[in-house]
C-alpha positions in Angstrom: 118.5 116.3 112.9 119.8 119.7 111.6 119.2 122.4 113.9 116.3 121.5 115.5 114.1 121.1 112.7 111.1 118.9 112.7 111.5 115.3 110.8 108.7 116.5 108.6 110.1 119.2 107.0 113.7 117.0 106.3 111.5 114.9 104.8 109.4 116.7 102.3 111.9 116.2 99.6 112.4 112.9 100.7 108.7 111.9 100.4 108.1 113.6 96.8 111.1 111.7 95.7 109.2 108.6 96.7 106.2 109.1 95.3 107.2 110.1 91.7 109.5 106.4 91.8 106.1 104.6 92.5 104.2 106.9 90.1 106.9 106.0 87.7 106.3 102.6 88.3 102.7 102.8 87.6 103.0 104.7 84.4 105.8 101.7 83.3 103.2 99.4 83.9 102.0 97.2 81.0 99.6 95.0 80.4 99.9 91.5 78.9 103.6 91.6 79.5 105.8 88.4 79.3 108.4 87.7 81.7 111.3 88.3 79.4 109.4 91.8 78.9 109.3 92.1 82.7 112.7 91.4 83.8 115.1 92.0 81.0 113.6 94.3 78.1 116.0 92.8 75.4 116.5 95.0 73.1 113.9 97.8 73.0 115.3 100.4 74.8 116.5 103.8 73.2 120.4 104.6 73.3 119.5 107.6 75.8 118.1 105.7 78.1 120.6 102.7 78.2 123.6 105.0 78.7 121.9 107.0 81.4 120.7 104.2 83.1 123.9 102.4 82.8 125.6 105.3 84.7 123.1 105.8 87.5 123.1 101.8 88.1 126.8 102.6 88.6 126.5 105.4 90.4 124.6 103.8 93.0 125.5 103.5 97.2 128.7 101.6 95.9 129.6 104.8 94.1 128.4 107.6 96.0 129.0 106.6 99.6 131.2 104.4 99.3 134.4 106.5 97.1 133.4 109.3 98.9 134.2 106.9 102.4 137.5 106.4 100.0 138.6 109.9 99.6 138.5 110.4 103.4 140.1 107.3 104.2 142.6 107.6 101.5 142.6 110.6 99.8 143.5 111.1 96.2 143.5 107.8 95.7 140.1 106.8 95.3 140.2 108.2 91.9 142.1 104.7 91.0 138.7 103.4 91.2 138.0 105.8 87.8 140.8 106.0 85.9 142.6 102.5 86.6 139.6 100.5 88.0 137.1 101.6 85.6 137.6 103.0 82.2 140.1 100.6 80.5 137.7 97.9 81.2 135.1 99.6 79.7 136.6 100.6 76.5 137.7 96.7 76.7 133.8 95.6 77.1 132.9 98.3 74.2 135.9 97.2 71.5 136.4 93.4 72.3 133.8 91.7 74.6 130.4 93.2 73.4 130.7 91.7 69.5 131.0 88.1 71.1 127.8 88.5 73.5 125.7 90.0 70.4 126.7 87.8 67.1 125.7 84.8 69.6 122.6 86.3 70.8 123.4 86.1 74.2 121.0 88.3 76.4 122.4 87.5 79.5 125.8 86.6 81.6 125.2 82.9 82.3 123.7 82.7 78.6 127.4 82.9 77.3 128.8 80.2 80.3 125.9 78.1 79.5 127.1 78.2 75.2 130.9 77.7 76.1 130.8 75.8 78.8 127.5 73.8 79.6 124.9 74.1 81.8 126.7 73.1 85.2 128.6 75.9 84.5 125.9 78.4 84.0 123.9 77.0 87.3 127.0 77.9 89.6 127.7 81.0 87.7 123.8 81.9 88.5 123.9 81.1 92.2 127.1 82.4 93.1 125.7 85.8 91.3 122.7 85.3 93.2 124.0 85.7 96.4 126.4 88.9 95.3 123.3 90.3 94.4 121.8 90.1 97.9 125.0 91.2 99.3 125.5 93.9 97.6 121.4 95.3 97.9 122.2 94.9 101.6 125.0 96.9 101.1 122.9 99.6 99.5 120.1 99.0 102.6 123.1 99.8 105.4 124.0 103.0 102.9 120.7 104.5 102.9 120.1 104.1 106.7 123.8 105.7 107.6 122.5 108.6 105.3 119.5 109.6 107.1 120.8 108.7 110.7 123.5 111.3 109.7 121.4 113.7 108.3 118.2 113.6 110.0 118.6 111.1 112.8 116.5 108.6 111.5 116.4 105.4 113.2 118.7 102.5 111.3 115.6 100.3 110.5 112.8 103.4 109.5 115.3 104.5 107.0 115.8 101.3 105.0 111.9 100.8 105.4 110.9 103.8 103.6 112.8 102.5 101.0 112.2 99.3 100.7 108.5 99.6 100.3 108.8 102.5 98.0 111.5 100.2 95.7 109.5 97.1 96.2 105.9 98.9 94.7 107.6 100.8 91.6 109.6 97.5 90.8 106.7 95.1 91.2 104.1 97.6 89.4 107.3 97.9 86.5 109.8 95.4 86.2 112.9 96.2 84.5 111.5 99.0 82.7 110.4 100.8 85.7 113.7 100.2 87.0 115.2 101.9 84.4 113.4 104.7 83.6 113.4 105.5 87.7 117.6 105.1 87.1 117.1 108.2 84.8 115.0 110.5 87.3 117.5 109.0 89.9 120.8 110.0 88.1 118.9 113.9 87.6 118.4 114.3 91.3 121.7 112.5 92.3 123.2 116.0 90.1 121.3 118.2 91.2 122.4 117.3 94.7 125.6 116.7 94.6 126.7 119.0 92.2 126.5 122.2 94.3 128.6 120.3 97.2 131.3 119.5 94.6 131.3 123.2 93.4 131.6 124.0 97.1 134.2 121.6 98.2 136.3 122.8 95.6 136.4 126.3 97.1 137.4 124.9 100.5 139.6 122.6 98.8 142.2 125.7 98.2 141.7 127.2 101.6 142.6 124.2 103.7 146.2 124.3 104.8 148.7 122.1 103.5 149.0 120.3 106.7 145.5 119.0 106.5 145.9 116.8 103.4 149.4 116.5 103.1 150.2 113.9 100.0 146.6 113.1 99.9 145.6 115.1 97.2 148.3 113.2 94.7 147.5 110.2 92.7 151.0 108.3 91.9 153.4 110.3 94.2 154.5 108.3 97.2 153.0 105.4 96.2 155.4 102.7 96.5 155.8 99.8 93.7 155.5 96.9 96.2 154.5 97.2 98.8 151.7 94.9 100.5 152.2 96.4 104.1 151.3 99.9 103.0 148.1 101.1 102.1 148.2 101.0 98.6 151.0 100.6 95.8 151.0 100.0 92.2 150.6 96.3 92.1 147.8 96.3 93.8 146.4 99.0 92.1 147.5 98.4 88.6 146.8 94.7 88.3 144.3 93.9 91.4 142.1 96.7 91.1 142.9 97.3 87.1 143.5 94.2 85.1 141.2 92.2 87.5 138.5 93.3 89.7 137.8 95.8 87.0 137.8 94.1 83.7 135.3 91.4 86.0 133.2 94.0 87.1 132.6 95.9 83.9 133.1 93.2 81.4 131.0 90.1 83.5 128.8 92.0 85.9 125.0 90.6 85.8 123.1 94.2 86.5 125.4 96.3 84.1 125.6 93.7 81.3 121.0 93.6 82.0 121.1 97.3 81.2 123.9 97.0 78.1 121.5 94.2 76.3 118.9 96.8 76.1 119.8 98.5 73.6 118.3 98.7 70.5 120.8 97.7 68.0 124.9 96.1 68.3 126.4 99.6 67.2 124.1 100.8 70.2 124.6 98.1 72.5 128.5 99.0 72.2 128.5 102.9 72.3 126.5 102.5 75.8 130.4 102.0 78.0 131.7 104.7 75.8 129.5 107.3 76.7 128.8 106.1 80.1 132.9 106.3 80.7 132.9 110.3 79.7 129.9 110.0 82.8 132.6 108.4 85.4 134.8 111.7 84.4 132.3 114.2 85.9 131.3 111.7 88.5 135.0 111.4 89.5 134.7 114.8 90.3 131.3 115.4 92.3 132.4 112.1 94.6 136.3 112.1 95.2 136.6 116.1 95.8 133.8 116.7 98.8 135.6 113.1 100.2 138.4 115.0 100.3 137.4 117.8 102.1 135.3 116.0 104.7 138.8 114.6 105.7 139.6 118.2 106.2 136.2 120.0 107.4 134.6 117.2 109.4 135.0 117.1 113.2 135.4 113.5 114.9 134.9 111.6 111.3 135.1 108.1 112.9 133.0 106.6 110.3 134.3 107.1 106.6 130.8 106.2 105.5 129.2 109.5 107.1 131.9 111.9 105.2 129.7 113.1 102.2 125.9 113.2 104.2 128.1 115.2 107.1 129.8 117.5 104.7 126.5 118.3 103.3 125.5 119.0 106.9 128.3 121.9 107.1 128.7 123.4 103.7 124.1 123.4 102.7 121.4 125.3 103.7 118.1 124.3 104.5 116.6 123.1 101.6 120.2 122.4 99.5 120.8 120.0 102.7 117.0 118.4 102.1 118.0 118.2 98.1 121.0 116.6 99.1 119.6 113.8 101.5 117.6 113.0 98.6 120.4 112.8 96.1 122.1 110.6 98.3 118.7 108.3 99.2 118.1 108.4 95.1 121.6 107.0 94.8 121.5 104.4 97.0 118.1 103.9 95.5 119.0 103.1 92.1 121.5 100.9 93.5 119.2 98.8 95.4 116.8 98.6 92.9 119.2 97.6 90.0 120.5 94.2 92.2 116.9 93.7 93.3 115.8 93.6 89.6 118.6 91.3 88.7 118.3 88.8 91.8 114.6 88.6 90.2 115.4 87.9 87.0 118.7 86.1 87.8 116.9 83.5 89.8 113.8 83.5 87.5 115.3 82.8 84.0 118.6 80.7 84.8 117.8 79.1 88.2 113.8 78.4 88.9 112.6 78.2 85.0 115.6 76.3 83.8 116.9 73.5 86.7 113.8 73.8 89.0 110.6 74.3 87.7 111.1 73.9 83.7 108.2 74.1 80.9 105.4 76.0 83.3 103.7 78.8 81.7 105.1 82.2 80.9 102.3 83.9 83.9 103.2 81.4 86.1 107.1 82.6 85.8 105.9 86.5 85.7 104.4 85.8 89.4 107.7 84.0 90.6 109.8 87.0 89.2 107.6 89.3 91.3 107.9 87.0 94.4 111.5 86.8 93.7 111.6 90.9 94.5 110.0 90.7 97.3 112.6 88.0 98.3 115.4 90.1 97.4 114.2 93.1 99.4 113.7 90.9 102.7 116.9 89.4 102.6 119.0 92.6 102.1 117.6 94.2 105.1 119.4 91.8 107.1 122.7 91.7 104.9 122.7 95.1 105.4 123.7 94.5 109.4 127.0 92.7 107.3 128.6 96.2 106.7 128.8 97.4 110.2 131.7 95.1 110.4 133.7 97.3 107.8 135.0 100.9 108.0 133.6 102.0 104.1 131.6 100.2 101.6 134.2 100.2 99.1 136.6 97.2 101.3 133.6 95.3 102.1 132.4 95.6 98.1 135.9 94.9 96.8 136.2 91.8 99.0 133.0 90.4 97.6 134.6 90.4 94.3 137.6 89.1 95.3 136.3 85.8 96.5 133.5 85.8 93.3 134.2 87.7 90.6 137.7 87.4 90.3 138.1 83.7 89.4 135.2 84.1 87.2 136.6 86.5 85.5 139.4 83.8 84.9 137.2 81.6 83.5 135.6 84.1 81.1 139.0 84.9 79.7 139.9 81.1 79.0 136.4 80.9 77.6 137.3 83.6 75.0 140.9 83.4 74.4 141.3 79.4 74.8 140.3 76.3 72.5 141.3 74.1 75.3 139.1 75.0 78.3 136.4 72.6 79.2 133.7 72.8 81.8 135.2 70.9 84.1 138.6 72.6 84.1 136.5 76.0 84.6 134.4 74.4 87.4 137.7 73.0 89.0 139.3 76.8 88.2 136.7 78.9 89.4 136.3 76.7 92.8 140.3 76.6 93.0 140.4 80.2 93.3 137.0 81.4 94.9 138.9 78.8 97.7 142.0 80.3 98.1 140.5 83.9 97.9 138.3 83.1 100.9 141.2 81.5 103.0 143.0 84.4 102.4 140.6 86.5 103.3 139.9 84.9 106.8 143.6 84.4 107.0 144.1 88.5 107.3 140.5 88.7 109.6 142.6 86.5 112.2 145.5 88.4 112.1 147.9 85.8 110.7 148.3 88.0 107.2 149.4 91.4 108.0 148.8 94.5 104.8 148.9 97.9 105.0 144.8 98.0 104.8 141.8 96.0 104.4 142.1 97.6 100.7 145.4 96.4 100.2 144.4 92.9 101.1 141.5 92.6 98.8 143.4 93.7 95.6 146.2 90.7 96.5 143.4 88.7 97.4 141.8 89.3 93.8 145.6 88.6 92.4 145.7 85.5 93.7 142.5 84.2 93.2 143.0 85.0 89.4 146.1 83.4 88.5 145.0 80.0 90.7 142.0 80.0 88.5 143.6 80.7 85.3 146.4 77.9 85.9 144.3 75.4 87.3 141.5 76.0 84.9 143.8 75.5 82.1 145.4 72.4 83.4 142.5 70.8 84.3 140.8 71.0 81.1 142.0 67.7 78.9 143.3 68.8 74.9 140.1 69.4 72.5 139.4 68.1 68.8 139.1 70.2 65.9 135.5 69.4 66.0 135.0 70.9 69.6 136.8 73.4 68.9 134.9 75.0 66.0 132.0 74.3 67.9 132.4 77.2 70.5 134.3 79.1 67.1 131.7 82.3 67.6 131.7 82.6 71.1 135.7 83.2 71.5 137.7 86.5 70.6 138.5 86.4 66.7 141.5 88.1 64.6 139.1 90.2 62.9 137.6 91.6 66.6 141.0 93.5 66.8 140.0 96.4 64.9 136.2 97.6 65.0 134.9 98.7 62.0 133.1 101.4 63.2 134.9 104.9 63.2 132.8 106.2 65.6 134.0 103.8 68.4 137.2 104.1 67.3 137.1 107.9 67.8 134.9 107.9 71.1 137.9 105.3 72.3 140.6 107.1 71.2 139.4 110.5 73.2 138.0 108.7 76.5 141.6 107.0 76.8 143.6 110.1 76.4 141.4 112.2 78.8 141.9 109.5 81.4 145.6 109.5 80.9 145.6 113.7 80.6 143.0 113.1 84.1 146.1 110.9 85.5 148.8 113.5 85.1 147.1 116.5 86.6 146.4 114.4 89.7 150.1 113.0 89.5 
């Protein structure tokens, strides 16, 4: 606790910020709402809101702790995770993947597996997505209690409980809209909090020697081309982190693609990346600058995952330190809150109402969806004890999609670009490399596979868990008939997808690509 001060008065913004997310709640409420109403909100929500909520569910513990953990660890970097690992895929999603999921009316992930593949397909698709979903809200449970035992000596397990029960009343009082529309107060106070510690890192950024960073503060210098035993290099980065765990994450992932199919319209539905991509440009900034000078500034950092919360405890005051502990808990918040929302409607919609418990009445699936919340919350407060075996967010996050998303990802891009695949060469695929990806993975926890970090591993890991499941996905599936294959003719990538007709994408494209490439240089 900072200088003596009672918990109290660390907490006062801490406590408001609480109660307006459960006041938000209530006011979300509705009456008479369905369950599709309730956990998804197809379609009803206003560009504004989509966009904004898109970016804070982002911008969440995975974001905010965990790049800034990056920057300290690795320096410069970290941006990779922006400029390589992020806004390609996005454009990708915007120009090429969104027209397939709205001409075939698909409102969710496993919708689209469940039309090209079969329903086998979209029940392992939902389970394995499941349990990411719990792993990665525990993730956000271990984030939030690291912040306030950094900043205000909280105890591990009063930290995550304040939180839990605040989440767990606005989302049950709410649903999805709730969720949302707290994403929006939670990406204005994540700012407002952050932003003055960006603005003041900078100015430390030019006083600290050069010995302090050394070729930390360059993007592409010194990285080697191949290179598994160094930290990073461009193979892992360019096709590990950029061709696969990002195009899976942004193009596949359950809680982005829940906030995506709110929007109102296609044209809407497809701007949402865009504009959310010129957000990961000023986010870029207020995370990977203040990681950098905590590498600098911060006595004794032994845990990467304490660099932004003990920067703030250096370069704030009184009350910018309280705003800032609650930028930080509104973060991790929104986080949480988004892979809560999407276990519950995950396990609702494609798992309980359509393998376990079909044709019951829509109430009796509204109270399972608000059980299923509760659930979620439980079970992330003890996957949140996972992370202590990791030194930052980002390698335990990363490895999770290795082993997961990575293969899927696979199987999404046979789905759309291939005639040929089956559901049983995707199930075959998928299991193929989720396999190999976890053998790997234990193979470097024993010590038998040696890389230059956990990092490093992961992005090889993701490499090879890919291509297994693209080759063995596509051999496994037996030659189709014209029949079949006009059959699943809407839900693959067509000629005339090349070029959208809208000029306004077009243009919004064309100007996020070339800042990210301009955003490259200046960081060469």
């Amino acid at each position: 606790m900072q200088s003596g001060r009672p918990l109290g008065a660390d907490l006062a913004f801490f406590a408001a910020y609480l109660i307006v997310t459960m006041l938000i709640g209530w006011f979300s409420k509705r009456r008479n709402v369905s369950v599709g109403e309730y956990l998804n909100a197809t379609h009803v929500m206003p560009l504004w809101a989509v966009v904004t909520a898109y970016i804070a569910t982002n911008c969440g513990a995975l974001e905010i702790v965990g790049l800034s953990a990056m920057a300290a660890q690795y320096g410069a970097q970290a941006l990779h995770f922006y400029w390589v690992g992020a806004i390609p895929a996005m454009i990708f999603l915007a120009l090429w993947m969104m027209p397939i999921y709205r001409r075939n009316n698909i409102t969710s992930v496993p919708g689209y597996l469940l039309l090209r593949y079969g329903p086998r397909m979209r029940l392992i698709n939902a389970c394995i997505t499941a349990i990411m979903l719990l792993l990665l809200a525990g993730i956000s449970q271990y984030a939030v209690a690291q912040v306030l035992a950094a900043t205000m000596s909280l105890p591990f397990e009063y930290g995550i409980a304040l939180c839990s029960v605040a989440l767990t009343i606005y989302v049950l009082l709410g649903g999805i809209r709730a969720t949302i529309y707290n994403e929006i107060f939670q990406l204005a106070v994540i700012v407002a909090g952050l932003l003055p510690l960006a603005i003041l890192s900078a100015r430390r950024f030019g006083t600290l020697p050069a010995w302090a960073l050394g070729n930390r503060v360059h993007l592409w210098r010194g990285l080697p081309l191949v290179a598994p035993h160094a930290p990073m290099d461009v193979l892992g980065v360019v096709v590990g982190l950029g061709l696969v765990l990002s195009f899976g994450y942004w193009c596949t992932d359950f809680v982005l693609m829940q906030r995506a199919f709110t929007a109102r319209t296609e044209l809407e539905a497809r701007q949402v990346p865009l504009w959310a991509g010129f957000g990961k440009h000023i986010f870029s900034m207020i995370v990977i600058v203040p990681g950098l000078v905590a590498y600098g500034l911060v006595p004794n950092l032994n845990r990467y995952d304490r660099a932004l919360p003990s920067l703030m405890t250096l370069l704030y005051g009184r009350w910018l330190t309280d705003l800032g502990i609650t930028a930080l808990a509104a973060s991790l918040m929104s986080g949480l809150a988004s892979n809560v929302s999407a276990f519950a409607a995950l396990w609702t919609e494609d798992i309980y109402h359509h393998v376990l418990r079909p044709g019951k009445s829509d109430r009796h699936y509204l109270t399972m969806g608000r059980v299923a919340v509760i659930f979620a919350v439980i079970v992330s407060l003890f996957a949140s004890y996972l992370n202590f075996l990791f030194a930052n967010l980002m390698e335990h996050v990363q490895l999770i999609f290795s082993v997961f998303a990575a293969p899927f990802w696979a199987v999404f891009l046979l789905g759309i670009f291939s005639r040929r695949t089956s559901e049983r060469g995707a199930m075959i695929g998928f299991f193929a490399g989720s396999i190999l990806s976890s053998l790997h993975s234990i193979a470097v926890m024993r010590g038998w596979l040696h890389y230059g970090s956990t990092m490093s591993a992961n992005f090889y890991a993701s490499i090879y868990a890919f291509t297994i499941a693209m080759v063995v996905g596509w051999l496994s599936s037996p030659s189709v008939t014209p029949d079949a294959a006009q059959q699943h003719a809407t839900l693959r990538w067509q000629r005339e997808d090349l070029i959208p007709g809208n000029r306004m994408l077009c243009v919004l494209a064309v100007i996020l690509f070339a800042s990210t490439i301009l955003m490259n240089i200046l960081w060469w």
